[in-house]
C-alpha positions in Angstrom: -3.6 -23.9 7.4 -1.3 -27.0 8.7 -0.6 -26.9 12.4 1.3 -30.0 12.6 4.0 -30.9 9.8 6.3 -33.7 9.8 9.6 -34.1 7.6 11.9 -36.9 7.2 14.7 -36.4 7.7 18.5 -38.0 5.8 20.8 -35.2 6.9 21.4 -34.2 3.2 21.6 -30.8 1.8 18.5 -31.3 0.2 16.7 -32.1 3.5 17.9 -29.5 5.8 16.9 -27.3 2.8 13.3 -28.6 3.4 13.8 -27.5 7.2 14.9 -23.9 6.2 11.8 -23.9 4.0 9.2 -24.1 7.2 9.1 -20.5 7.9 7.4 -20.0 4.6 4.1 -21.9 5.5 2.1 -19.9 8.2 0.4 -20.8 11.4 2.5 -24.3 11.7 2.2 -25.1 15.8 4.1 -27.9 16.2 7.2 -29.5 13.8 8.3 -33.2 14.0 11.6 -34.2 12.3 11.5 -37.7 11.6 14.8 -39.6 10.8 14.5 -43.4 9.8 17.4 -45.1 10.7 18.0 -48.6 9.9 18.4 -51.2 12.9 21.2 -53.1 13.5 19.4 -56.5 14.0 16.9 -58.5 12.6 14.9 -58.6 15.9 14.9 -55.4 18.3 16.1 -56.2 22.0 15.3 -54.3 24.5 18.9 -54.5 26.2 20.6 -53.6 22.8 21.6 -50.4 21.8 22.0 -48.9 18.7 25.0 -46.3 18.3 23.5 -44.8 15.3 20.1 -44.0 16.8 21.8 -41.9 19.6 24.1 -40.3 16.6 20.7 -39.3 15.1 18.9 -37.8 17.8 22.4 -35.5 18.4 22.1 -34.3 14.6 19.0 -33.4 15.0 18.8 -31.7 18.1 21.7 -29.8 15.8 19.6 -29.2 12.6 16.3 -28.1 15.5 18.9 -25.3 16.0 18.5 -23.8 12.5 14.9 -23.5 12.6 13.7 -19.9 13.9 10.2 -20.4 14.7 9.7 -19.3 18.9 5.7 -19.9 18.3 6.1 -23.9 17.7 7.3 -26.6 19.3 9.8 -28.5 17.5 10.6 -32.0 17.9 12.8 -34.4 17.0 12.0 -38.0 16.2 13.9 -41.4 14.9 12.1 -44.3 14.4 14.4 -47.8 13.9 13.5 -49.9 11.1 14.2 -53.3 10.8 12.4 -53.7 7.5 9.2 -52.7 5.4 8.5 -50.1 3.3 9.8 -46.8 3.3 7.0 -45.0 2.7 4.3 -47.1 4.8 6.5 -46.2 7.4 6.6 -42.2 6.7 2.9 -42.9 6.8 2.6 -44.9 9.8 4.5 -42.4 11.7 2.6 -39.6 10.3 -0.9 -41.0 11.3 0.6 -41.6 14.3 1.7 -38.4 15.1 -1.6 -36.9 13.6 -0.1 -34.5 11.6 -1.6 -32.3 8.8 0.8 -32.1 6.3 4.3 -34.5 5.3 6.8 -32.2 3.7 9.9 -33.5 1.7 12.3 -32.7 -0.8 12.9 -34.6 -4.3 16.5 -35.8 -3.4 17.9 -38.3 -0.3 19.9 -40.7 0.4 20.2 -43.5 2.8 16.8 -45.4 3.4 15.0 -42.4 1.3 17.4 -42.3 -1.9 15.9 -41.3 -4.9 12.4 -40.7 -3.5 10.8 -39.3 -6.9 12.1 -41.7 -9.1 11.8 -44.7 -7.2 8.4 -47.3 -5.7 8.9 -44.8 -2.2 7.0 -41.8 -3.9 4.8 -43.7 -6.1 3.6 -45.4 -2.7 3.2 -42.3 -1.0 1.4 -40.5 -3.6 -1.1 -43.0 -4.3 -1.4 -44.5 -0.6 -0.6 -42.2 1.4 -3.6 -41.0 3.5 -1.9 -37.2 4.5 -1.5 -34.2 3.1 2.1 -33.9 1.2 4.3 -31.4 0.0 7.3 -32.0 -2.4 9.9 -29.2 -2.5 12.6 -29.3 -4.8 16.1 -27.7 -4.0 18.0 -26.2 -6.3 21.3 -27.5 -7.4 22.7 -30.9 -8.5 24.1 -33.8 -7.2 27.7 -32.2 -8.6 26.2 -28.6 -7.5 25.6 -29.0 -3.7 25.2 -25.2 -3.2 21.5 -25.6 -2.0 21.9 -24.3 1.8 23.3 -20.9 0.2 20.2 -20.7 -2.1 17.1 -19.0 -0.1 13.6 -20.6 -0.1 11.1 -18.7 -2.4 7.4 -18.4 -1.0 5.2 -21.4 -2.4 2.2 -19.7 -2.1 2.8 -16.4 -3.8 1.3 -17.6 -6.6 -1.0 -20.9 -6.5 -1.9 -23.2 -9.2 -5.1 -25.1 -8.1 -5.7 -28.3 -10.2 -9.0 -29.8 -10.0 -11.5 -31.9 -11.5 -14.5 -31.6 -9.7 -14.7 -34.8 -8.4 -15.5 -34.9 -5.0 -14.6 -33.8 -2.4 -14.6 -30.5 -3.8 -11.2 -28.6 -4.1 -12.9 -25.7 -1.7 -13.4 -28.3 0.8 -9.9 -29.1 1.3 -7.2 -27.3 3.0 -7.6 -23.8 0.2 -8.9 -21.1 2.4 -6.2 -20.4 4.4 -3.7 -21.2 2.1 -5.0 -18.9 -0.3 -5.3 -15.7 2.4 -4.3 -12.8 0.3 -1.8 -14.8 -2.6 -2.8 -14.8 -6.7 -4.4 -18.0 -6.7 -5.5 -19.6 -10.6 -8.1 -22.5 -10.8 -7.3 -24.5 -13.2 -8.9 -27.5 -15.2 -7.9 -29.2 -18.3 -10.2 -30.7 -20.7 -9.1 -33.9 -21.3 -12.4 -35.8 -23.1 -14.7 -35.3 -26.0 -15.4 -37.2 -29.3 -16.9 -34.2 -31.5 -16.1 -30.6 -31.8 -20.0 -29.6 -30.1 -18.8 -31.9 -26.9 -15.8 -30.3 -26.3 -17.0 -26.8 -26.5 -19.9 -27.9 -24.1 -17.5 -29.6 -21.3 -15.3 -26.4 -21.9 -18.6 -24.4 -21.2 -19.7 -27.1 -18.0 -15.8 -26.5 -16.6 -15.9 -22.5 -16.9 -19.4 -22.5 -15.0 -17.5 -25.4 -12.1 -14.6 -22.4 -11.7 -16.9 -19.9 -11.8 -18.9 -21.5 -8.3 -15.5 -22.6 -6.8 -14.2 -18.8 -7.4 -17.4 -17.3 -5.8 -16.8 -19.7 -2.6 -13.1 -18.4 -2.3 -13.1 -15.1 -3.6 -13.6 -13.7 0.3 -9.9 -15.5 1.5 -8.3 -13.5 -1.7 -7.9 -10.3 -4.3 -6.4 -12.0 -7.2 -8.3 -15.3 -8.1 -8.5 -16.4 -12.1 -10.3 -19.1 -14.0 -8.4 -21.0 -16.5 -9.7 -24.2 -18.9 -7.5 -25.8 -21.8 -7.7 -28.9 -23.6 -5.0 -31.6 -23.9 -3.3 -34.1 -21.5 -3.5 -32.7 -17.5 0.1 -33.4 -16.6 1.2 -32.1 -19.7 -1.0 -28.9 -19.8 -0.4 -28.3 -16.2 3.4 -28.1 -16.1 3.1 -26.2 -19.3 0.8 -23.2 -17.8 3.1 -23.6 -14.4 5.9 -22.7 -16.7 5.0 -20.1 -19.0 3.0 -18.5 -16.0 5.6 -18.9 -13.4 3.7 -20.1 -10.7 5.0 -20.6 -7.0 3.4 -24.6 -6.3 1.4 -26.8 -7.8 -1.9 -27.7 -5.9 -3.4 -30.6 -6.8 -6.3 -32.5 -5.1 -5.6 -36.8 -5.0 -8.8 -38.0 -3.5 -11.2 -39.1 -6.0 -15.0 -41.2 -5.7 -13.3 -43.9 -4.3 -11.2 -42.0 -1.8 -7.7 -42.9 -3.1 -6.7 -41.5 -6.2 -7.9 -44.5 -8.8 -9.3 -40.8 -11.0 -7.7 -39.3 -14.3 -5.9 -36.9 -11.5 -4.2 -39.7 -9.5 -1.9 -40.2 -12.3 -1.6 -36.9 -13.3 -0.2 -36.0 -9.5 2.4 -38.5 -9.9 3.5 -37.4 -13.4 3.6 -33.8 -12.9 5.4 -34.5 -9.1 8.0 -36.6 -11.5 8.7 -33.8 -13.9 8.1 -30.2 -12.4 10.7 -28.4 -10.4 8.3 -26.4 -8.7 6.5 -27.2 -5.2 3.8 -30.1 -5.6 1.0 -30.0 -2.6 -0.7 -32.9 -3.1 -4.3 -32.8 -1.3 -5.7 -35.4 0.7 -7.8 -34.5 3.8 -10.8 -32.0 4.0 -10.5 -29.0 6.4 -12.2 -30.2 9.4 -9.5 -33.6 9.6 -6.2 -31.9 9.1 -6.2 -27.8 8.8 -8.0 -27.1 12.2 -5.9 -29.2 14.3 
């Protein structure tokens, strides 16, 4: 599945809930806790040091304590700003790194604040070039209860978006992910100007989930087909609802390898509204499940 995960890091609740969260995604090797801390000058100087980069690297050698996981490596890591943009630099780091998968929660603070309803996540879901999970602790900003409240499984029961643009869904990071979990492959019709046309692209989508299933049906014993008609984001947090999935699994790389497709903005709506897990998918098996 992901061997190498990275996490930024603000030291709220809400993060070191994302920390606890970790044992519940198998096979990760190696963890890399990335706080961004804001430099004290304009220009970096080699003699200079900056007090709260030292403070950083102490809390999370602290919050590395916490994780129970004596098969990885985990590692701490705080990079000092000066300036750009948050979410180019969660990137940056990431590709740097060369990790499989960025995982995060909905709230922050600090240089991170407000990372679902601000330009960070918007910039990250359409740019970013690595695989991203959003986890969304419980509680409320007058409710900070969340490191009492355990982390369900996100993969119990998967909601697989897709529409079967390419790469295909199967070709992304699905097999192992799906190992024995209840797994639905989902599509929502979304185009048709007669009655005869919808029926037909309802027909073309049933035969698409049909294929995909026969590919995946070996990782899992539980795997269902489902097509409705109406807006994606809209019918996809519906069925997530009534059907009580586990996470949201949606593909973002279209023809034109970022997500410029109907599902780009669909990702970023339903990541906006849902309070379950949202995996957004980015990289096929071979670039960032193996490694």
């Amino acid at each position: 599945m992901f061997k190498k995960v990275i996490i930024p890091i603000d030291f709220s609740d809400d993060s070191q809930y994302v920390v606890r969260c970790l044992s519940k995604i198998p096979q990760i090797r190696e963890v890399v806790l990335l706080n961004i801390t804001k430099s004290l000058y304009l220009v970096r100087q080699p003699e200079t040091v900056n007090p709260d980069v030292d403070y950083a690297r102490l809390r999370l050698e602290e919050l590395k304590k916490i994780i129970h996981m004596p098969r990885s490596k985990i590692r701490g890591l705080v990079e000092e700003i000066s300036g750009g943009s948050i979410a180019e630099i969660i990137n940056n780091v990431s590709i740097r790194e060369d990790v499989s998968l960025v995982m995060m929660g909905r709230r922050g603070r600090s240089v991170i604040e407000s990372l679902l309803i601000g330009s960070t996540a918007s910039e990250l879901l359409k740019y970013g070039t690595k695989n991203l999970l959003l986890i969304h602790p419980p509680g409320t900003e007058n409710d900070r209860g969340v490191l009492t409240v355990p982390c369900p499984d996100p993969f119990s029961k998967i909601l697989i978006c897709t529409d079967f643009s390419r790469p295909e869904i199967e070709q992304l990071c699905v097999a192992d992910m799906i190992t024995n979990r209840s797994v639905v492959l989902f599509h929502v019709i979304s185009t048709g100007d007669s009655n005869d046309e919808v029926q037909e692209n309802i027909k073309l989508a049933k035969e698409n989930l049909e294929k995909i299933k026969d590919k995946l049906i070996r990782h899992t014993k539980e795997i269902h087909t489902e097509v409705v008609i109406g807006d994606p984001a809209q019918e996809i947090l519906a069925y997530s609802e009534h059907e009580d999935v586990s996470m949201i699994v949606i593909k973002s790389t279209g023809e034109k390898n970022f997500i410029r497709n109907l599902l780009g903005t669909t990702a970023e709506s339903v990541a906006r509204t849902t309070q379950k897990p949202v995996l957004i998918l980015r990289q096929r098996d071979s670039e960032s499940c193996q490694g």
